[in-house]
C-alpha positions as CSV (number, residue, x, y, z in Angstrom):
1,X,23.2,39.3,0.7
2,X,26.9,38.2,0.5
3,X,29.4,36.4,2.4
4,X,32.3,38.5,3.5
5,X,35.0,35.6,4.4
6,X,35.1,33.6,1.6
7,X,38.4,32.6,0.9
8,X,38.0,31.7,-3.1
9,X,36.3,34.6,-4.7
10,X,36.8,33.0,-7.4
11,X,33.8,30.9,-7.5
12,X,30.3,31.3,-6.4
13,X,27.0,30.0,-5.1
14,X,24.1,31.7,-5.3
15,X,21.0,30.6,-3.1
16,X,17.9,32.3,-5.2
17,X,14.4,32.3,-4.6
18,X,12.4,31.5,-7.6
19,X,9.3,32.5,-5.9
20,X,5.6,30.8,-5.4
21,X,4.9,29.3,-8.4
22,X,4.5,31.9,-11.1
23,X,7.2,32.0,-13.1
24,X,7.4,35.7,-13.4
25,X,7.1,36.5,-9.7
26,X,11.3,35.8,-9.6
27,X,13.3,38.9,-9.4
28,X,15.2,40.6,-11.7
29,X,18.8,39.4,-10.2
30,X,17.5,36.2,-9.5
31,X,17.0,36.0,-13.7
32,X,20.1,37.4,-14.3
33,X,22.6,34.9,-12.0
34,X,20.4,32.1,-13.8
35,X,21.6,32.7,-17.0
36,X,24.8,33.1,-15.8
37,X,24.9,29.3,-13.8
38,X,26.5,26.5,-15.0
39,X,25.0,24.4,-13.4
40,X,21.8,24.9,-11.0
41,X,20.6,22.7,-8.6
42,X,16.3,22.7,-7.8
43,X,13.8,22.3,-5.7
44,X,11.2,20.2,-7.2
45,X,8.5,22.7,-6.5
46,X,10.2,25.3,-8.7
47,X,7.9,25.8,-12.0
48,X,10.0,24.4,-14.6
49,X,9.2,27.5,-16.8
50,X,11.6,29.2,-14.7
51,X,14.3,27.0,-15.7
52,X,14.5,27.9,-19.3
53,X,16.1,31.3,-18.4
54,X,18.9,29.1,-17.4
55,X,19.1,27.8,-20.7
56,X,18.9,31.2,-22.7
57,X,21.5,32.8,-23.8
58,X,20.4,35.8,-26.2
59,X,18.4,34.0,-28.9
60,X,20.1,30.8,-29.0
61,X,20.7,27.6,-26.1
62,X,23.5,27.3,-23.5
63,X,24.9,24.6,-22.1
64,X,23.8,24.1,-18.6
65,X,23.3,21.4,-16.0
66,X,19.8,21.4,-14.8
67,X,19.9,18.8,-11.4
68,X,16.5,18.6,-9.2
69,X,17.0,17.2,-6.0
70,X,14.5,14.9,-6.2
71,X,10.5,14.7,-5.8
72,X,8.5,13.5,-3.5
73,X,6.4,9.7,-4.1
74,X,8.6,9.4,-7.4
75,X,11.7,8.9,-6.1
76,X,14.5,9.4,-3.3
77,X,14.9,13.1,-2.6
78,X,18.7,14.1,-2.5
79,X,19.6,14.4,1.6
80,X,20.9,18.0,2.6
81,X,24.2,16.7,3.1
82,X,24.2,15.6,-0.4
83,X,23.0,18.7,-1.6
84,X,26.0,20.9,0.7
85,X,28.0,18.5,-1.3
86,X,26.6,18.9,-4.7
87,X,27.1,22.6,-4.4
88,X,30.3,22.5,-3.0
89,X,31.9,20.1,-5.5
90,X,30.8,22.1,-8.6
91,X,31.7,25.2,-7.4
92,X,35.1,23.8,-6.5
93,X,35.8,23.0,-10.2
94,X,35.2,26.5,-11.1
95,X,31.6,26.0,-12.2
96,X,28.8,28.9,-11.5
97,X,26.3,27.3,-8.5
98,X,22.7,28.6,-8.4
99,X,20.9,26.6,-5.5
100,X,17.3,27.3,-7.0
101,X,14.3,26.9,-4.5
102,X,10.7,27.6,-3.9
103,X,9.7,31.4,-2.2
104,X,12.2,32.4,-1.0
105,X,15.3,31.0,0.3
106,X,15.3,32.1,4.0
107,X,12.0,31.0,5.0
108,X,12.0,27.2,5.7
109,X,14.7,26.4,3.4
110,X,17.6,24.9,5.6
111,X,19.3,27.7,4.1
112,X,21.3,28.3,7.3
113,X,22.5,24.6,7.1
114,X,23.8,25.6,3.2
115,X,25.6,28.6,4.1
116,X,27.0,27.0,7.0
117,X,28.6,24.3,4.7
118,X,29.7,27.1,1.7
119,X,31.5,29.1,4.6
120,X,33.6,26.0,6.0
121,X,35.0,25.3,2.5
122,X,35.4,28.8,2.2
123,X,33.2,29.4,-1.0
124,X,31.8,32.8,-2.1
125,X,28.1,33.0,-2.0
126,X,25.1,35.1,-2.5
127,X,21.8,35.1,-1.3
128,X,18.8,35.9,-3.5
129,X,15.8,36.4,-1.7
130,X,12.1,35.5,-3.2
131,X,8.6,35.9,-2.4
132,X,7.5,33.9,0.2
133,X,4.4,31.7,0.1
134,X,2.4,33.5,2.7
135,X,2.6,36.9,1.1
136,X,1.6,35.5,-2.1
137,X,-1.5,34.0,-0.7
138,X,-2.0,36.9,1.0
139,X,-2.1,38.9,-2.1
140,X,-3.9,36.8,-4.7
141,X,-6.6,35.5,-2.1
142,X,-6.8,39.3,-0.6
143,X,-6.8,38.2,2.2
144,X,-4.6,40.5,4.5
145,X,-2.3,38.8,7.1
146,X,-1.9,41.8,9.0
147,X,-5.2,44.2,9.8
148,X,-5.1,47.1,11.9
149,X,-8.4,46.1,14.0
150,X,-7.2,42.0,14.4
151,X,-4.1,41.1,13.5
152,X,-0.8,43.6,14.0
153,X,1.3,40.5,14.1
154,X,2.1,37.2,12.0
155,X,3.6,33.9,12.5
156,X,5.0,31.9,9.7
157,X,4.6,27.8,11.1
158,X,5.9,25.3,9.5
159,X,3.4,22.3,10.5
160,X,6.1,19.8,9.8
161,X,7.7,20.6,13.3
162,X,4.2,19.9,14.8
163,X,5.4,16.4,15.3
164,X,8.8,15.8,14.9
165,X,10.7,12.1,14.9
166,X,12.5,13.1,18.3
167,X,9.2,14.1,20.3
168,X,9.9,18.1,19.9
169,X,7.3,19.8,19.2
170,X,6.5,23.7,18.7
171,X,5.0,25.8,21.7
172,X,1.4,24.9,20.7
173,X,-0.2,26.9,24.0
174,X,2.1,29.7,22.9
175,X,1.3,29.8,19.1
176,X,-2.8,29.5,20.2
177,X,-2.4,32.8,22.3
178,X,-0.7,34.5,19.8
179,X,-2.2,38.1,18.9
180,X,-2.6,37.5,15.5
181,X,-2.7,35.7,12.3
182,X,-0.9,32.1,12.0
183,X,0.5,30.4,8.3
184,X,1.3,27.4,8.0
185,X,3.6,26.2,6.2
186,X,3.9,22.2,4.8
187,X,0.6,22.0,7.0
188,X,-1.5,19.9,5.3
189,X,-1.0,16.3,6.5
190,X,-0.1,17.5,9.7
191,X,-3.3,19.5,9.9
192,X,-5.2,17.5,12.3
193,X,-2.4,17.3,15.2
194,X,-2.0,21.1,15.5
195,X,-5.5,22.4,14.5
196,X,-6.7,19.9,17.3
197,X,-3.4,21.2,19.9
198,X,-4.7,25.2,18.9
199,X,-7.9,23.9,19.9
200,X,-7.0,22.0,23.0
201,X,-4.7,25.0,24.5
202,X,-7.7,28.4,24.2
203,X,-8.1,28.6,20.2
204,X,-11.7,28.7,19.7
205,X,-13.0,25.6,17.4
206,X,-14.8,28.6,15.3
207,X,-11.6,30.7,14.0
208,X,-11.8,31.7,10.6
209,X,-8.9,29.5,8.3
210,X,-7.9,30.0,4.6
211,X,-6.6,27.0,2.9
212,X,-4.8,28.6,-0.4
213,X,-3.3,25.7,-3.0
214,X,-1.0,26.3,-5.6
215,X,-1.2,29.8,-4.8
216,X,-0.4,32.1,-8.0
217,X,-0.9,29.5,-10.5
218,X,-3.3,28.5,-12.9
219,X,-4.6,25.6,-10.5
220,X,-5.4,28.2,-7.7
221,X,-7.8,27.5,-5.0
222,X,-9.1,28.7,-2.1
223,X,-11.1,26.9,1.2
224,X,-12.6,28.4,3.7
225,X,-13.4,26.6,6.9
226,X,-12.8,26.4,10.8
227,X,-10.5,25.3,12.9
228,X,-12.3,22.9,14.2
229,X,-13.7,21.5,10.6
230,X,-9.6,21.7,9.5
231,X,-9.8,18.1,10.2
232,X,-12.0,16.9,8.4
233,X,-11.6,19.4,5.1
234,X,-7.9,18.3,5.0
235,X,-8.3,14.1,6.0
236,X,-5.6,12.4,4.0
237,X,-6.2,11.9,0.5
238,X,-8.6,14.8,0.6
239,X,-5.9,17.5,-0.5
240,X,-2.5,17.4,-1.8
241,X,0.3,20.1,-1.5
242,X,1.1,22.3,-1.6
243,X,-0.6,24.5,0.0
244,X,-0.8,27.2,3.0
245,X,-2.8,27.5,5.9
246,X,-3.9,30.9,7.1
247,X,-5.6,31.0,10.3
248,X,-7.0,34.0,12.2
249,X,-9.9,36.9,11.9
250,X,-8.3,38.1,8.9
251,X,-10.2,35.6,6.6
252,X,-13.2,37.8,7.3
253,X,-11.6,40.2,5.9
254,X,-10.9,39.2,2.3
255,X,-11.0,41.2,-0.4
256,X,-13.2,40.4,-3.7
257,X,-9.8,39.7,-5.3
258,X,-10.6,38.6,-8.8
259,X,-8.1,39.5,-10.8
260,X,-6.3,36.6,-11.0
261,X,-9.4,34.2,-11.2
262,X,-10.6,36.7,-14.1
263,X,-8.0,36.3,-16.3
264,X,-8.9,35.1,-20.1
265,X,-7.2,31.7,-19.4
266,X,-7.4,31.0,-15.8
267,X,-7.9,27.6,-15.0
268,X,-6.2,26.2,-18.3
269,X,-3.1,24.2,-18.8
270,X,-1.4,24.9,-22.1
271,X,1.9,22.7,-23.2
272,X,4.3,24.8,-25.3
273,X,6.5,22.6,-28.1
274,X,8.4,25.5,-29.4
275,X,12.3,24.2,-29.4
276,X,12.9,24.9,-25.4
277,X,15.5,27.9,-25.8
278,X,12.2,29.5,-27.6
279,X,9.7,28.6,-25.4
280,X,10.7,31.0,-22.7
281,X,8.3,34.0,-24.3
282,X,5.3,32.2,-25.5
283,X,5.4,30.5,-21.9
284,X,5.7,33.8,-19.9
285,X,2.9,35.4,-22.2
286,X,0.3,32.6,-21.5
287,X,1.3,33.1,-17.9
288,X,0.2,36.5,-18.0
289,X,-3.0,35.3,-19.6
290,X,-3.8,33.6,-16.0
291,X,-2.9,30.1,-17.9
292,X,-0.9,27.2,-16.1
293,X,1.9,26.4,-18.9
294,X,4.1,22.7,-18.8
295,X,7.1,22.8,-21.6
296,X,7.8,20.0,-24.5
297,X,10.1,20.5,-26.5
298,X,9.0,18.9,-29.8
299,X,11.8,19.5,-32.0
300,X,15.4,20.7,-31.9
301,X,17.4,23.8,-33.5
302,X,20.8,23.1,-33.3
303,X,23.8,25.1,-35.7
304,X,24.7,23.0,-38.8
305,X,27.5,20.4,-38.3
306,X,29.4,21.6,-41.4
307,X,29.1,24.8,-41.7
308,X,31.3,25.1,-44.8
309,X,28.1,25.5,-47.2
310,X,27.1,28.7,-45.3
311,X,30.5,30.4,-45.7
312,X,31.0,29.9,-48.6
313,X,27.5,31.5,-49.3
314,X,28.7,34.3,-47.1
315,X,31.9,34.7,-49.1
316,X,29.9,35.5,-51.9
317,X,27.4,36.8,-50.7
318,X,28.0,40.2,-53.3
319,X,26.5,38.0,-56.2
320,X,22.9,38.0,-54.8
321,X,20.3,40.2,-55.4
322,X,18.0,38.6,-52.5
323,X,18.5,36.8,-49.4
324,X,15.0,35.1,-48.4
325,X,14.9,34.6,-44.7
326,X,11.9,31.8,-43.8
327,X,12.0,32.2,-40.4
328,X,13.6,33.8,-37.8
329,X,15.8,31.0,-37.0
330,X,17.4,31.6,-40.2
331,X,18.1,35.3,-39.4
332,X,19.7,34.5,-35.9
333,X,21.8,31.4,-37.1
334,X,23.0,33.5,-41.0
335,X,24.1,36.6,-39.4
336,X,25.2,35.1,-36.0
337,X,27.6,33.6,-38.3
338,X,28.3,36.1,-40.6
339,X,29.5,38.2,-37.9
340,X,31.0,35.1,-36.0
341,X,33.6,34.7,-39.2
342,X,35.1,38.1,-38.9
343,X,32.2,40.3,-41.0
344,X,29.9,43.0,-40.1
345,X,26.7,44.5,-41.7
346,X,28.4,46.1,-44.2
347,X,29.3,42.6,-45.6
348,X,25.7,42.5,-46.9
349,X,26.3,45.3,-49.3
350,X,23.4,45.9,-51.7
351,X,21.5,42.5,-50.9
352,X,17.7,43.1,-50.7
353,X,16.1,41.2,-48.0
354,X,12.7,38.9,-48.0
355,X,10.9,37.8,-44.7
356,X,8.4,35.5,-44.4
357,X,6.9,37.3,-41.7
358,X,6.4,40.1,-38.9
359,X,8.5,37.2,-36.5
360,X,11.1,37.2,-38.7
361,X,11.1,40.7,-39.9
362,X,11.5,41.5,-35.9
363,X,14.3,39.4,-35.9
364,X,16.2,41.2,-38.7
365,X,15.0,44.8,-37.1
366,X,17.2,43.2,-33.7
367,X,20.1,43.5,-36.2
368,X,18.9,47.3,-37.3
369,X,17.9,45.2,-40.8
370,X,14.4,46.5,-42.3
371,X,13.1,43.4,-44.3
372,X,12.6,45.1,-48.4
373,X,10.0,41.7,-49.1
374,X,7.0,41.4,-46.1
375,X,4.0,39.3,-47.5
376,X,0.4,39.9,-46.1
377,X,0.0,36.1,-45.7
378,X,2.9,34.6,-43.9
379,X,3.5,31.5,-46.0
380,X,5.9,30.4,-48.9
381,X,3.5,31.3,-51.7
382,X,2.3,34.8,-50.8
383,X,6.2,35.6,-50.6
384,X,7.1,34.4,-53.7
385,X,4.0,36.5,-55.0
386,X,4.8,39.2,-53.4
387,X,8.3,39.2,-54.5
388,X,6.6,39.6,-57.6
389,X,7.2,38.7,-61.5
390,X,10.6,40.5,-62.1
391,X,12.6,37.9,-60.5
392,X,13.7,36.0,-64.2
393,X,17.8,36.5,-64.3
394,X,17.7,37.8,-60.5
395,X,20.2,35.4,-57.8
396,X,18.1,34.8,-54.6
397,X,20.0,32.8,-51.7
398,X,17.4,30.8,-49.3
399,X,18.6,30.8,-46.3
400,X,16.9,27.7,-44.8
401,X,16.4,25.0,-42.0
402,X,17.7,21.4,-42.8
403,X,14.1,20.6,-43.4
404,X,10.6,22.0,-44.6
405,X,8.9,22.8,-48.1
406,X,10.4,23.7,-51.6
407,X,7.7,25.6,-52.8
408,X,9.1,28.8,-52.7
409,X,12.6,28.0,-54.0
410,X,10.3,25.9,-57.2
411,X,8.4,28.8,-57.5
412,X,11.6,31.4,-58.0
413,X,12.8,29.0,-60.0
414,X,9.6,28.8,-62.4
415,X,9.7,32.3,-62.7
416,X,13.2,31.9,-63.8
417,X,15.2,33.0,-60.7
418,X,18.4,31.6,-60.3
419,X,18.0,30.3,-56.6
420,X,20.8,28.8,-54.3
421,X,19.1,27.4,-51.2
422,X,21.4,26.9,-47.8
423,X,21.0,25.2,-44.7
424,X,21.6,27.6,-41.8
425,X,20.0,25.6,-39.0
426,X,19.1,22.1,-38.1
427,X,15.8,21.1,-37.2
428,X,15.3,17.5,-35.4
429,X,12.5,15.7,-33.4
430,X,12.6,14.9,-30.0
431,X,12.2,11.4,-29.9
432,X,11.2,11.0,-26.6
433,X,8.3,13.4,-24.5
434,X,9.2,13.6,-20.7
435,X,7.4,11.0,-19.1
436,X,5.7,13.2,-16.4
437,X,4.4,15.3,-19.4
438,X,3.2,12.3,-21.3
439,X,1.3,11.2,-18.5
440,X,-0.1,14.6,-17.4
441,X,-1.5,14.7,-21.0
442,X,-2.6,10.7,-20.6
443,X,-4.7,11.6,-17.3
444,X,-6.8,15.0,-19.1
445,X,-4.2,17.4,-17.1
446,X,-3.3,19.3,-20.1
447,X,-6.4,21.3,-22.1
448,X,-4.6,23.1,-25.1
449,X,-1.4,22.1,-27.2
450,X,0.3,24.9,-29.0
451,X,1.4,23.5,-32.3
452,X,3.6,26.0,-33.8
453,X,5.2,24.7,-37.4
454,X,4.2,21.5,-39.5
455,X,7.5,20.2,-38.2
456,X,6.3,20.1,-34.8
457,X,2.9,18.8,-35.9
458,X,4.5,15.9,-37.1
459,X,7.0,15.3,-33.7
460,X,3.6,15.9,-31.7
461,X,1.6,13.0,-33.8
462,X,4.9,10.6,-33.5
463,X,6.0,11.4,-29.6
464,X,2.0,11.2,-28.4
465,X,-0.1,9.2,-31.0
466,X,-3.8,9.1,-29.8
467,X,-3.0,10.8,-26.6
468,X,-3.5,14.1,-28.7
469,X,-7.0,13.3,-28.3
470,X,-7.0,14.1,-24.8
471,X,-6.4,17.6,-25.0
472,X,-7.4,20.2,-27.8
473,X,-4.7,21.1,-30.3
474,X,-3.9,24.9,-31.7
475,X,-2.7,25.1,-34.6
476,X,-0.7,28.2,-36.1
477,X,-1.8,28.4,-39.5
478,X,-4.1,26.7,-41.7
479,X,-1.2,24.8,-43.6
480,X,0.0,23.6,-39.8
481,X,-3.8,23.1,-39.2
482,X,-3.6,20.8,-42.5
483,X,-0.7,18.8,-41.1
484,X,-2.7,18.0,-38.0
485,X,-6.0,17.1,-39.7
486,X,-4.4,14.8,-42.0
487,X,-3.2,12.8,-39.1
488,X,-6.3,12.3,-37.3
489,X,-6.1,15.2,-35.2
490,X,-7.8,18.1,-36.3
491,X,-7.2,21.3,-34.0
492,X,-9.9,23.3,-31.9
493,X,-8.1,26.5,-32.8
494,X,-5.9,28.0,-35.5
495,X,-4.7,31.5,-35.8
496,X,-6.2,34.0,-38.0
497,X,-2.7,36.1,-37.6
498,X,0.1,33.7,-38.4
499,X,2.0,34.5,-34.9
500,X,2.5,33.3,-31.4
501,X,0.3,36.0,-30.0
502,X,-2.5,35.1,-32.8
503,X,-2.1,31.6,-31.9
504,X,-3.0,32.8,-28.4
505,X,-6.1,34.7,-29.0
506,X,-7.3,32.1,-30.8
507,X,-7.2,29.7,-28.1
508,X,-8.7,32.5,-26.1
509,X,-11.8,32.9,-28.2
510,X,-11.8,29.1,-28.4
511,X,-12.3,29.5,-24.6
512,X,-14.4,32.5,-24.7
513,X,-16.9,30.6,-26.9
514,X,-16.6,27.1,-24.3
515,X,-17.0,29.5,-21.3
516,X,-20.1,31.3,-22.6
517,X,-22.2,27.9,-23.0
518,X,-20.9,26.4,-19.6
């Protein structure tokens, strides 16, 4: 939906949806004007895997400006005037606005109030609808809000107008004859003022009521009670949002709807450390694995600062026989800038190429490159065996991150390569974890940590010291395994397949092997 009077079409806002919590459950568009923003403003409630698409851009980060509006008990939540002026003032300067919030935007989201304020300063805007709350519930509880034999009708309530500052309150007598099912929405401390009103104006004490929390995620759960035992089931302290409400006869008809509960890693929360504009994948996979996934960066790619060493590798790039690529990093950040100083392809002339493995072989296949060199094992000595004994008078290039091992490069060497090493990326720690993350992991929140390099091994052991011991650790490989150990931490898992997805099904058959004895 768009605005037809804008008077700057210039610029844009664009109010999206990101859904009810699972991060895949946005839309397609919704995905696309992310990646596009500049600078995107966010409910607190949006999963902040969602958030990564804004900060994609092909294989590599963009600059964006990620702003959430505040969160409830932790600090002073932004007013809506402040937001109406947030929006307005970037997209003023030229920036591209995307006003990100939970479900979807027209459905208790004082979206009228924001298009109301885009259209008086004459701003172009767009309106991304989501999937509401209710329907998710519906879906992944199966319980049906509409039924042909008790409920050909539905009301979406928002229990926060149950008892408003000014004395206004909803139609209670009209709500309890209503002929069919009621959702509430932000419900839950409110719960017993209009459960008892339903109640007090015909709605029997006995109907049926489905309380669905984080519906769609990992932490998914579902209570069934009365109306008249709402009370009592939701007395403060005893749940927190969110959560929705769904009252009627059509709780009696749920489905046995397990396939979200029956997922291999339902119930688990996994923290992915890949560098963020990497995470995105490994993030969305787990999530299809039924898993709950919070992001922490633990190291940093970044371009070099000089990149005068890798031109001048590029320039003469005819003298090599090999380029070695040991990771897929290197493949992005080499030929991003091969191309990036005026070459193409054909610049690489009769080079051979060496990957470390299938990751980074995949990455060169993006640029129609088949890797020549693919080891079985996917670590620095089974390439430089595989790469075999005829190397002595061959020129090799590494093309390398700032840091890491020098085995292969002393192996070539020994074997009497002539090897030139480059750095093509730089790798960093994080020096800091975010603190909600650090405490998450502090208070047993978290139940796996995905440990994908020796580098982030390291960050991990300096960013969270002995709070590693409150969750279990995956390692990638045995030499990332190694690194772990070492440190006092030795991981639960490590992947028999060198690979994000092996890393995966190891923590799955961890889990399998837990599940089975509980």
């Amino acid at each position: 939906m768009q605005n037809k009077s804008g008077k700057n079409k210039s610029v844009k806002v664009t109010i999206v949806g990101a859904g009810p919590g699972d991060p895949t459950l946005i839309t397609m568009r919704g995905l696309k004007v992310l990646q596009q923003a500049d600078v995107v403003l966010y409910d607190y409630l949006v999963n902040p895997t969602v958030l990564d698409h804004a900060e994609l851009s092909g294989d590599g980060p963009r600059e964006v400006e990620l702003v959430c509006l505040g969160r409830h008990g932790t600090g002073r939540m932004l007013s809506q005037e402040e937001i109406n002026g947030r929006m307005i003032e970037a997209a003023q300067a030229g920036k591209r606005v995307v006003r990100l919030k939970g479900g979807d935007p027209a459905i208790f989201g004082r979206t009228s109030e924001e298009i109301a304020a885009l259209e008086a300063a004459g701003i172009c805007y767009e309106i991304v609808p989501g999937v509401t709350a209710a329907a998710a519930a519906s879906c992944v509880a199966g319980i049906p809000i509409t039924h042909r034999e008790c409920a050909s009708a539905v009301a979406f309530v928002t229990g926060k107008q149950c008892r408003s500052a000014d004395g206004d309150s909803l139609d209670m007598a009209s709500l309890a004859r209503f002929p069919g099912t009621l959702v509430f929405y932000m419900g839950v401390t409110t719960a017993p003022a209009w459960s008892a009103e339903l109640i007090e104006h015909g709605k029997p004490a006995e109907t049926p009521v489905a309380i669905v929390k984080r519906c769609t995620l990992a932490g998914q759960k579902i209570i069934k009670t009365t109306l008249g035992e709402l009370p009592e089931v939701l007395a403060p302290g005893e749940l927190r949002p969110p959560a929705v409400v769904i009252v009627g006869e059509v709780v009696r008809a749920q489905a046995d709807a397990k396939f979200l509960t029956s997922q291999h890693l339902f119930g688990r929360t996994v923290l992915v450390t890949r560098p963020r504009h990497q995470s995105a994948e490994m993030a969305l996979t787990l999530a299809e694995w039924g898993a709950a996934t919070r992001l922490q960066p633990a190291i940093d790619i970044t371009p070099p600062k000089d990149t005068s060493a890798v031109d001048a590798a590029i320039a003469k790039l005819a003298k090599f026989d090999w380029l070695v690529f040991s990771s897929a990093n290197g493949v992005y950040f080499f030929l991003e800038r091969l191309l990036h100083t005026g070459h193409d392809l054909r610049h690489l002339g009769t080079c051979r190429l060496a990957a470390i493995g299938p990751a980074t072989a995949a990455k060169l296949q993006e640029y129609h490159l088949h890797a020549d060199c693919l080891p079985a094992e996917y670590r620095a000595e089974a390439l430089a065996e595989k790469l075999g004994t005829d190397t002595a008078g061959k020129r090799f290039l590494l093309l390398r991150a700032s840091r890491g091992r020098e085995v292969l490069a002393e192996t070539l060497t020994a074997s009497g390569a002539i090897v030139e090493q480059v750095v093509v990326y730089e790798s960093s720690d994080v020096s800091a974890s975010d603190p909600e993350i650090a405490e998450a992991l502090a208070d047993g929140q978290i139940d796996w940590i995905t440990v994908t390099s020796s580098a982030i091994a390291r960050s991990l052991v300096q960013m969270f010291g002995a709070s590693l011991q409150h969750a279990k650790l995956a390692a990638i490989s045995p030499l990332t395994a190694e690194v772990l150990t070492d440190a006092g931490y030795t991981p639960a898992a490590v992947a028999k397949e060198y690979t994000t997805a092996g890393l995966i099904e190891a923590i799955f058959n961890e889990e399998r092997g837990v599940r089975s004895e509980e």
